[in-house]
N, C-alpha and C positions, 0 to 999 in steps of 0.2 A: 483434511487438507489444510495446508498452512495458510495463511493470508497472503503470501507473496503468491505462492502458485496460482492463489483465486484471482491474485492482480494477473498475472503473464495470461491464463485463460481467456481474460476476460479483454484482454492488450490481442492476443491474438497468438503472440511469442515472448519469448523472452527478449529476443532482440527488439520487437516494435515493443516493446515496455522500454527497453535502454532507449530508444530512439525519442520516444513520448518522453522520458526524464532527461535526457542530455546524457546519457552515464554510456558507461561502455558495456556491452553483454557480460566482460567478465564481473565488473560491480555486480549483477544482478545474481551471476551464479554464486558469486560470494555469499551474497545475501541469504540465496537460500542455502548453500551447503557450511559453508564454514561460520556462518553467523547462526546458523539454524531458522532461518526464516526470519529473523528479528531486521526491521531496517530502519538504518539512523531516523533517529529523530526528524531532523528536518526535509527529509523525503515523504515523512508521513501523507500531510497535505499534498504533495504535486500527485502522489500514488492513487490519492483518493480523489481527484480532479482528472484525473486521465481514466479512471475505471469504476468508480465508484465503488472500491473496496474498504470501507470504513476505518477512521481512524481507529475505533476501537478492537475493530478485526486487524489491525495490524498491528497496534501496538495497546495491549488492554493497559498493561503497567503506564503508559504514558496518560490513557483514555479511559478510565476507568467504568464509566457509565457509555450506555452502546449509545447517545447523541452528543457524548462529546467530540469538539472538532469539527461538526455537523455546521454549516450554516444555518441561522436560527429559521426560516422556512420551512426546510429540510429535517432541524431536529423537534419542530412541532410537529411533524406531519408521522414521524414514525410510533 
């Protein structure tokens, strides 16, 4: 399963995922079809604030180690 799917899951829809970023449903189907699941950079965060789908489950190339982008709380506790 891709990291965007784990976020819409975990949103509910894909729409209450657009709704939670500001973005429109098509953005998101973008994301997963035509981007293949990769989403900008600066979505990473709001993604991972609405669902808790790790920055580095969504983008490892950006996040290379699984606590980065983590709040430091958050990435002593994993």
């Amino acid at each position: 399963m891709k990291a965007i799917d784990k976020a819409i899951t975990r949103a509910g829809t894909a729409t209450r995922l657009a709704e939670l970023l500001e973005v429109s449903a098509m953005t998101i189907s973008h994301w997963r079809n035509r981007y293949q699941g990769v989403v900008p950079a600066d979505r990473v965060l709001p993604i991972y604030s609405a669902t808790g789908v790790t920055p580095h489950e969504l983008r490892p190339d950006l996040y290379p180690n699984p606590t980065d982008g983590l709040p430091s709380q958050e990435a002593s506790a994993k």
